[in-house]
KOLDRENFI-40178 format. One record per residue (C-alpha): residue in one letter; x, y, z. Coordinates in steps of 0.5 Angstrom, whole numbers, padded with zeros to 4 digits, always signed. Layout:
BEGIN
aXYZ;...
# end
This chain:
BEGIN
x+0015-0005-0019;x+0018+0000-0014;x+0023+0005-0015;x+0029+0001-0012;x+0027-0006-0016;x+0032-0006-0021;x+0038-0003-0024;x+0038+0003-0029;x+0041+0003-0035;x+0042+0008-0041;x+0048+0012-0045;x+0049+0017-0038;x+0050+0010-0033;x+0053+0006-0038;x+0059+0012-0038;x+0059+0011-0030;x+0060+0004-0031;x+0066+0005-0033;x+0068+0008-0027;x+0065+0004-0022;x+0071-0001-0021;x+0075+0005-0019;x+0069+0007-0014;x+0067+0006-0006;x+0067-0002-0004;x+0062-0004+0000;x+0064-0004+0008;x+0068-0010+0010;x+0068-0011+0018;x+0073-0011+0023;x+0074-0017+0026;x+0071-0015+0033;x+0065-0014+0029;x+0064-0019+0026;x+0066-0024+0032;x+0061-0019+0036;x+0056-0022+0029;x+0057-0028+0031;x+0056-0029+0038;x+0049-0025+0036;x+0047-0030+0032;x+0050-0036+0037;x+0044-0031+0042;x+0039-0037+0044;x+0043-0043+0041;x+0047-0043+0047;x+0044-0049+0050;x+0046-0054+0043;x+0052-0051+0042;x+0054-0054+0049;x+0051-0060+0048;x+0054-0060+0041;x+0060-0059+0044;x+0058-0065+0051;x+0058-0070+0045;x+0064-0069+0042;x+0068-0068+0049;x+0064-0075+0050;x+0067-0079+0043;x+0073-0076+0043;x+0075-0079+0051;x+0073-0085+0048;x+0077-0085+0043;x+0083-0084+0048;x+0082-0090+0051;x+0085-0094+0045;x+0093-0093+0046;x+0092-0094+0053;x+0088-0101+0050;x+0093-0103+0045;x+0099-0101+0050;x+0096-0107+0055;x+0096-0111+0049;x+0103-0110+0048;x+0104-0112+0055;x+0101-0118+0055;x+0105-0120+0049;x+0112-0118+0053;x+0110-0121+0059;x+0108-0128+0055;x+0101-0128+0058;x+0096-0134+0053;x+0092-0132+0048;x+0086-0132+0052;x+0087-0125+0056;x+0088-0121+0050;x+0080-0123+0049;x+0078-0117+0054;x+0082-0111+0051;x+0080-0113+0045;x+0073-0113+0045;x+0074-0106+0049;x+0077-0104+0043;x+0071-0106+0039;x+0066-0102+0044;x+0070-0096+0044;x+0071-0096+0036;x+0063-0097+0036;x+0061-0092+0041;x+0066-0086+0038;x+0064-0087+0031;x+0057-0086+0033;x+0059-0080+0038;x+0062-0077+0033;x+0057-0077+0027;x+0052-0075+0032;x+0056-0069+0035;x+0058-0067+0028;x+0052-0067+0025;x+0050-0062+0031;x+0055-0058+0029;x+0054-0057+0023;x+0046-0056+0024;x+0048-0051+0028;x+0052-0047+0023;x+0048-0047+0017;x+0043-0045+0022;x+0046-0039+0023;x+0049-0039+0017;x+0041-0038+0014;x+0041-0033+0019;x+0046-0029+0017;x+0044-0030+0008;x+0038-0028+0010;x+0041-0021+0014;x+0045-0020+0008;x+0039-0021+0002;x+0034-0016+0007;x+0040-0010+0007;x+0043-0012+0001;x+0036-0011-0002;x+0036-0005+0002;x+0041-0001+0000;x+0041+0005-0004;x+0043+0004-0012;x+0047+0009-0011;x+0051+0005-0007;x+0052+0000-0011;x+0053+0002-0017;x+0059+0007-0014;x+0062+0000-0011;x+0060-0004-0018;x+0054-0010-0018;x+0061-0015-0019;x+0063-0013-0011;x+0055-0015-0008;x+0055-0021-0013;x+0062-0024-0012;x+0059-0024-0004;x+0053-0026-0004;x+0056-0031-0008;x+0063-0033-0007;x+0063-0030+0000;x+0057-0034+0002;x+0060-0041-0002;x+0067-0040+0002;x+0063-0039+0009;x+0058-0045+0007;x+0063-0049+0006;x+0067-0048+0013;x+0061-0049+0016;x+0059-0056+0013;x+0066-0059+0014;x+0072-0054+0017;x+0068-0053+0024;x+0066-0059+0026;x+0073-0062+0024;x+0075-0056+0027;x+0072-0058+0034;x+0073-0065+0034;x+0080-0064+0032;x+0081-0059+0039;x+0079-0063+0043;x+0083-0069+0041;x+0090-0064+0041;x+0087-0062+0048;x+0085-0069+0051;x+0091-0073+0048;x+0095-0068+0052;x+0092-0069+0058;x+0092-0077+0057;x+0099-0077+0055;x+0100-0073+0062;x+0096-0079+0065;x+0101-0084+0063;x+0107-0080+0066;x+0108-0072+0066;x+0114-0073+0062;x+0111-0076+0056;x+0108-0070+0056;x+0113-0065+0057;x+0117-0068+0051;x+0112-0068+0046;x+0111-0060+0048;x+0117-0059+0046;x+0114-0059+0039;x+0108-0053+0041;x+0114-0048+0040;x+0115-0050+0033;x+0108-0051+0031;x+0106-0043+0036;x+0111-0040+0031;x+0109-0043+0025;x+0102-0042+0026;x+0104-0034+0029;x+0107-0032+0022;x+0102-0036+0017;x+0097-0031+0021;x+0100-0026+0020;x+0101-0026+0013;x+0095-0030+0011;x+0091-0025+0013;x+0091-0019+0010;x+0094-0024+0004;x+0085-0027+0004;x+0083-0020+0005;x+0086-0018-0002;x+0084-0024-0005;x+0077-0023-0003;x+0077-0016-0006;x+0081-0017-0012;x+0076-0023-0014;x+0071-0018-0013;x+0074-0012-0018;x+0076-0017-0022;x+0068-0020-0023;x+0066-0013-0023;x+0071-0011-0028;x+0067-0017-0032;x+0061-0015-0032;x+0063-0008-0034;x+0066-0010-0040;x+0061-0016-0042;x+0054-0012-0040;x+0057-0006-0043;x+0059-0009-0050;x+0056-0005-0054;x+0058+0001-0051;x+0065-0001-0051;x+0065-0004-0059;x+0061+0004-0060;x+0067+0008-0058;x+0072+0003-0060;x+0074+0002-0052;x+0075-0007-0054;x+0083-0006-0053;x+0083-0001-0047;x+0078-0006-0043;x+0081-0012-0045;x+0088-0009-0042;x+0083-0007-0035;x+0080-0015-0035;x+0089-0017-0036;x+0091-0012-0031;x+0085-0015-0026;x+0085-0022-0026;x+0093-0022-0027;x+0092-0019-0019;x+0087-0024-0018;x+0092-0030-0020;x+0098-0027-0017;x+0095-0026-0011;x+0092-0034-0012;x+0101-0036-0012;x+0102-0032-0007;x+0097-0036-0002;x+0099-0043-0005;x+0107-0042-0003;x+0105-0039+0003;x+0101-0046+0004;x+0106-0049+0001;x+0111-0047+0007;x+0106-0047+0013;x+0106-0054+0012;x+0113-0055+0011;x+0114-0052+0017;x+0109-0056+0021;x+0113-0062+0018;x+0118-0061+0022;x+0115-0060+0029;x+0112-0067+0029;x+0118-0070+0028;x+0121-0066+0034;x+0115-0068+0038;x+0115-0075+0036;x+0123-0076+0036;x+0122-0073+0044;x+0117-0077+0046;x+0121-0085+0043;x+0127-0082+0047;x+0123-0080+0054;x+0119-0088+0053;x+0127-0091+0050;x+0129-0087+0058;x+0123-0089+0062;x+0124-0097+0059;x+0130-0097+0061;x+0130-0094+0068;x+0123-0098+0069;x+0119-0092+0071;x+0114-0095+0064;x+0114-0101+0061;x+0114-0102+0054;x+0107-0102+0054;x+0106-0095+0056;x+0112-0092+0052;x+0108-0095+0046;x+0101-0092+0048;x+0104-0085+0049;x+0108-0086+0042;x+0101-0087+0039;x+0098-0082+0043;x+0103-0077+0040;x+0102-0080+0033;x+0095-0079+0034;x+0096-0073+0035;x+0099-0071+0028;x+0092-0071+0024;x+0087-0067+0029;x+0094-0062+0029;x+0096-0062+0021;x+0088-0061+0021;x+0086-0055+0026;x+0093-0052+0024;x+0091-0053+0016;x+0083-0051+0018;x+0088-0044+0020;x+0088-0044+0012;x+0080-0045+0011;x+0078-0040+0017;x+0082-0035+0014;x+0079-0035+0007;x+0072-0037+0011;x+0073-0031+0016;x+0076-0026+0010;x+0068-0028+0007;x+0065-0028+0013;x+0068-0020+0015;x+0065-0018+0008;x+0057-0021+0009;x+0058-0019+0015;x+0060-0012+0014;x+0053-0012+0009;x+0048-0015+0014;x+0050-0010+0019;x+0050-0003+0014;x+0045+0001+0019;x+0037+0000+0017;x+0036+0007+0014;x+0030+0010+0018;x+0024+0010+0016;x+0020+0011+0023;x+0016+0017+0022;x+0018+0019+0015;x+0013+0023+0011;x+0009+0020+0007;x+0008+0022+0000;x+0001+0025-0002;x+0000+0028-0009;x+0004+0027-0015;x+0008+0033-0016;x+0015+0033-0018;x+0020+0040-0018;x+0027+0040-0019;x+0031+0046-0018;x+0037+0048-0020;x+0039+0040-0021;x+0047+0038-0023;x+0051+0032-0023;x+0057+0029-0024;x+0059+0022-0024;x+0066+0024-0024;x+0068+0030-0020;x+0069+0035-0024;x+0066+0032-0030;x+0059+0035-0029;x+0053+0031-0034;x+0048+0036-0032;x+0048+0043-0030;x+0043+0048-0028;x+0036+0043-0029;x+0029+0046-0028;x+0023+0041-0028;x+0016+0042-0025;x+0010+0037-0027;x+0004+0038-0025;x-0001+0032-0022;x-0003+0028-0028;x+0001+0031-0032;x+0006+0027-0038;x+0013+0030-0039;x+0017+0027-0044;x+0025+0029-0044;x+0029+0027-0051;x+0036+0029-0053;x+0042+0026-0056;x+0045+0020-0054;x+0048+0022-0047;x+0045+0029-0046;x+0043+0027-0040;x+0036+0024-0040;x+0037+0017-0035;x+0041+0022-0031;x+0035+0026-0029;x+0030+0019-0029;x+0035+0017-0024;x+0035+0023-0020;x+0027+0024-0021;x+0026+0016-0018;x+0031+0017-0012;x+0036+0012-0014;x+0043+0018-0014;x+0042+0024-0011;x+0043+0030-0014;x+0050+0034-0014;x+0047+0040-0014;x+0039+0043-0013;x+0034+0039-0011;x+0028+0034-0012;x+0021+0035-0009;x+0015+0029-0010;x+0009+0031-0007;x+0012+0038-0004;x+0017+0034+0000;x+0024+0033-0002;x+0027+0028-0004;x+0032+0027+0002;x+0028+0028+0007;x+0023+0021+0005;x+0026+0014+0007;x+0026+0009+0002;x+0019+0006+0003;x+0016+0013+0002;x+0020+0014-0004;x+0019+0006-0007;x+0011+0007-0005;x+0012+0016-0008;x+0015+0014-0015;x+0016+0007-0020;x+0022+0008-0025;x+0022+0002-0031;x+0027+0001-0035;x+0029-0003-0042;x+0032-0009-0038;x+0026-0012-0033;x+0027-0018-0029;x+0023-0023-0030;x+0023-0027-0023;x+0025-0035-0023;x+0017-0038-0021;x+0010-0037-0023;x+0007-0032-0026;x+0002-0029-0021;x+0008-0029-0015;x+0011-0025-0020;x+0006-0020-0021;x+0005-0021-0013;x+0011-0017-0012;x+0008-0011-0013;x+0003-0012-0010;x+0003-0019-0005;x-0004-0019-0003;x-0007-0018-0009;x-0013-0023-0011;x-0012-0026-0018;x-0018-0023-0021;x-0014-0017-0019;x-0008-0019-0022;x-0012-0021-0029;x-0014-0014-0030;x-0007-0011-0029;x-0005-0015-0034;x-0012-0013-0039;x-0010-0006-0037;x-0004-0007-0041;x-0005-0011-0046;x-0002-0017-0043;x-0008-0021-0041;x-0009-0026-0048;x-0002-0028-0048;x-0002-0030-0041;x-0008-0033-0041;x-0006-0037-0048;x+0000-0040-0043;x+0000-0047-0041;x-0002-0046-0034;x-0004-0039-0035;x-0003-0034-0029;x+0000-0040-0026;x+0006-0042-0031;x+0012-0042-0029;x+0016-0037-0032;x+0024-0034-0032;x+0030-0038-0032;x+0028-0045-0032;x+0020-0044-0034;x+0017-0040-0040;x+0020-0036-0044;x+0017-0029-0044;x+0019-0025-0050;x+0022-0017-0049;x+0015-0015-0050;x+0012-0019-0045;x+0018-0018-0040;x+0015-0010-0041;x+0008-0011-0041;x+0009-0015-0034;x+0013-0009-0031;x+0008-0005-0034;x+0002-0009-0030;x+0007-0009-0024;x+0007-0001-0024;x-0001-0001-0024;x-0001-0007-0019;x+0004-0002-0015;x+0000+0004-0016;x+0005+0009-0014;x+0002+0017-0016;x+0009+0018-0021;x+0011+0014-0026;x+0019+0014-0030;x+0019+0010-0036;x+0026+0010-0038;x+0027+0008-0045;x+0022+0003-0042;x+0021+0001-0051;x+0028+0001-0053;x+0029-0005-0054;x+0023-0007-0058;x+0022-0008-0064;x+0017-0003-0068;x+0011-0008-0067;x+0013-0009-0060;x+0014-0001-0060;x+0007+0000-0061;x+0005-0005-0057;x+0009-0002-0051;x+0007+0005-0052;x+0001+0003-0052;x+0002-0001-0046;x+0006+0004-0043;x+0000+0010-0045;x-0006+0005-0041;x-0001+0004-0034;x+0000+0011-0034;x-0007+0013-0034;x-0008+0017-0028;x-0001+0018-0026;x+0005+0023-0026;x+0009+0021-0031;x+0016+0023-0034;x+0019+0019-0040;x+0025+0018-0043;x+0023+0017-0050;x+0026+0012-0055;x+0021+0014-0060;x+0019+0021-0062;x+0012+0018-0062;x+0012+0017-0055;x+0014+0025-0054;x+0009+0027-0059;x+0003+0024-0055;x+0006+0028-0048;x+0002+0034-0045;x+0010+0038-0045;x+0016+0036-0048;x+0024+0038-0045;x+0029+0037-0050;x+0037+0036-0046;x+0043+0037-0050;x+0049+0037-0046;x+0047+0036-0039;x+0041+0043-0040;x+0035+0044-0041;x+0035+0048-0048;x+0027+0047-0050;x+0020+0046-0047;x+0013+0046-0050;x+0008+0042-0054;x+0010+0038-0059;x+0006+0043-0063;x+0010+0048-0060;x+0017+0045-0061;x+0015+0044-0068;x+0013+0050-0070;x+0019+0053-0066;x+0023+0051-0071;x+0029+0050-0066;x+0032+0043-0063;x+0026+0038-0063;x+0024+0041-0070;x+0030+0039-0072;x+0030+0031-0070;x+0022+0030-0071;x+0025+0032-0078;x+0029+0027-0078;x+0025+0022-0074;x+0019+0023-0080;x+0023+0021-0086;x+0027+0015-0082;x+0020+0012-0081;
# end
């Protein structure tokens, strides 16, 4: 369990969220970027990519030689000729249809094997610095925005890569070659059917131009609309407790109406493209009859030969409609691809050299923070904990408690002040020190799809199973999983075993021992349990502990009772701090909720 392994919750982030949909998206890449992007993965594929290419070159010259083919036919016909001499022409038909069906399906498959490979690359680009990035980053530009693109995003640019590019190539280079066939047969067949490309050049300009920034805030809006989603279901209880159901019902309408009227304005802007397509094959094919009408008569063609060229042009209407209707595709797919790719390509933060954390001291002086400029939510926060020491904070709903774990644990940066772990501060330790300096466990823990050691290897990948045993006993967890039907190899998480709130807790827990990081934040680690699996994960958590530099965010008093200091916040400061005993003989704030606390138990 590291510090940066899970998203942190609680009354101060909850407030945040709300907000986090007007917040900072994560980069999307220019388009330079992103095609610098992909040469680089195309970077040691260039060899198939030519031989892909060779291929399909070969089985789209083969399937040019079928006008010429039926044009000798008709000339046969038109000159009286037997029977019998059709026989070559139409077995060469046979080979030609025979030998471009298997070109095509063996060029295609290269094509399509060579973008899900870079496809894979790219995903597992985007998953490693996704992985990595700050949770303050993320959560100022809201989990839906990240979702939507590992999701989404990667959907739309799969399926480009799967169907879009291979018939993008083959479509290419059938427009590309039947224009050199036509220009074979007689160089004003090909004149006339160019007297389309201007019509199909303007068209292709002007979709372009709107198409473009059009996906792109397509592809945003679907992201805040998915954002605004999450906020308001993840959130619910909190909208329900400050009667907020209206105000985010009106903010989900407001979303996804931009979200649909974005959607009309690409379906009419399709609808017109195409239109506008329709009318240069009616250009381009009523030129090329009149030039063959013309050459007939002035025997400069034969009829056959007019015929051939109609089909050449004919044949061009679907690789045309399909290259100029992939313009659609590509734009949705290169909107995708500039939002992975603006992700994958986020500068690693450094690591080189970082000082490594030694000792479990934590200091924070003068902390202050705010989610929202000028709406501070802690002001002026002092703490020091020494080696081994157990802190617990506690305050009100909203005091600040989550505010100070998350700072502690390195997940924001404080507003104002500083935070030192070991002696070093807290911004001058990459990630890596930081993840392996502090472990932060929340009430919501993610029990990962797969067996149950894999799971507890995340923390600690070569631990050997009776390490992972006796993780698992430290915390109490040891007798249920060995009570499962594979034990510590049951498949657990979606589509597995089942684990209760309790065990998903005990398992973070054995995370943190596996982990053994020298200071521990347990932020309400127990509230969702009920009062038997409370006193189980208090337990738990007082047996992880064990050893550790610790501050806990308590849920229960009780948790506070058994600390070695207790810190009571209220609005954002520190306004108490002793014992228990202390605090309680005080007879100030924490008297008044221990009070409270004993006489509800």
């Amino acid at each position: 369990m590291t510090a940066n392994e899970q998203t942190v919750t609680g009354n101060e982030g909850q407030e945040s969220d709300v907000t986090a949909t007007s917040g900072r998206l994560l980069p999307t890449a220019s388009g330079r970027e992103t095609w610098a992007a992909v040469r680089g993965l195309l970077r040691g594929r260039r060899l198939r990519a030519l031989g892909a290419f060779a291929v399909l070159v070969a089985a789209t010259t083969a399937g040019l030689l079928t006008p010429p083919l039926l044009g000798r036919i008709v000339d046969l016909v038109a000159d009286g000729q037997p029977a019998g001499a059709l026989t070559t022409p139409v077995v060469l038909l046979v080979v030609v249809a025979v030998v471009q069906g298997g070109l095509t399906a063996l060029g295609v498959a290269m094509v399509a094997g060579l973008g899900e490979e870079m496809l894979a690359r790219l995903r597992e680009r985007f998953v490693a610095r996704a992985l990595r990035l700050p949770l303050e980053q993320v959560e100022r530009a809201g989990s839906g925005d990240l979702s939507a693109r590992v999701t989404a995003d990667v959907a739309i640019v799969a399926e480009a890569v799967r169907r879009a590019l291979p018939q993008l190539a083959r479509a290419g280079l059938t427009i590309v070659l039947t224009l050199v066939g036509l220009a074979l047969l007689d160089w004003r067949f090909m004149l006339a059917a160019l007297l389309a490309v201007p019509v199909q050049a303007h068209t292709v300009r002007w979709y372009v131009r709107h198409a473009i920034p059009l996906y792109a805030e397509q592809r945003i809006s679907v992201g805040t609309q998915q954002q605004q989603l999450l906020d308001t279901v993840g959130g619910a209880s909190t909208v329900r407790a400050f009667r907020l159901a209206d105000r985010h019902v009106d903010l989900v309408t407001e979303r996804s109406s931009a979200t649909v009227t974005l959607a009309l304005q690409a379906v009419r802007l399709i609808t017109r493209f195409f239109g506008r397509l329709n009318l240069a094959e009616y250009i381009g094919l009523s030129a090329v009859l009149v030039t063959g009408f013309v050459l007939v008569r002035a025997d400069a063609a034969s009829i056959g030969t007019a015929a051939a060229a109609a089909l050449y042009f004919h044949n061009l209407f679907n690789p045309i409609n399909i290259a100029l209707a992939l313009v659609d595709d590509a734009q949705v797919a290169a909107a995708g691809l500039a939002r992975l790719v603006g992700v994958a390509s986020l500068p690693a933060s450094p690591e080189t050299g970082a000082p490594q954390v030694v000792g479990g001291s934590v200091k924070a002086a003068g902390l202050g923070h705010s989610y929202v400029p000028g709406h501070p939510v802690l002001r002026d926060v002092d703490l020091h904990i020494e080696p081994g020491e157990r802190v617990a904070l506690v305050g009100a709903s909203g005091a600040g408690k989550t505010t100070v774990a998350k700072l502690v644990a390195g997940i924001h940066r404080p507003t104002a002040g500083t935070v030192h772990l070991g002696g070093l501060r807290l911004d001058e330790l990459g990630p890596s020190a930081t993840g392996g300096a502090v472990a932060l466990i929340t009430q919501e823990v993610h029990v990962f799809a797969g067996r149950l050691d894999d799971d507890l290897r995340l923390a600690r990948p070569g631990a050997t199973e009776p390490e992972l045993r006796a993780a698992l006993d430290r915390v109490g967890a040891l007798a249920w999983a060995d009570a499962l039907p594979n034990g510590v190899s049951t498949v657990v998480g979606e589509g597995g075993h089942e684990l209760t709130v309790t065990q998903a807790q005990q398992l973070a827990l054995a995370r943190l021992v596996l982990a053994g990081p020298p200071i521990a934040v347990l932020d309400e680690a127990t509230a969702d349990a009920g009062s038997a699996g409370a006193r189980v994960l208090e337990e738990a958590a007082t047996a992880a502990l064990a050893g550790r530099t610790a501050l806990v965010v308590a849920h229960r008093l009780t948790q506070a009772a058994s600390a070695d200091r207790v810190i009571v916040l209220e609005a954002g400061r520190v306004v108490e701090s002793g014992t228990h005993d202390e605090l309680v003989a005080a007879g100030g704030r924490y008297a008044a909720l221990w009070a409270a606390w004993s006489t509800t138990r």
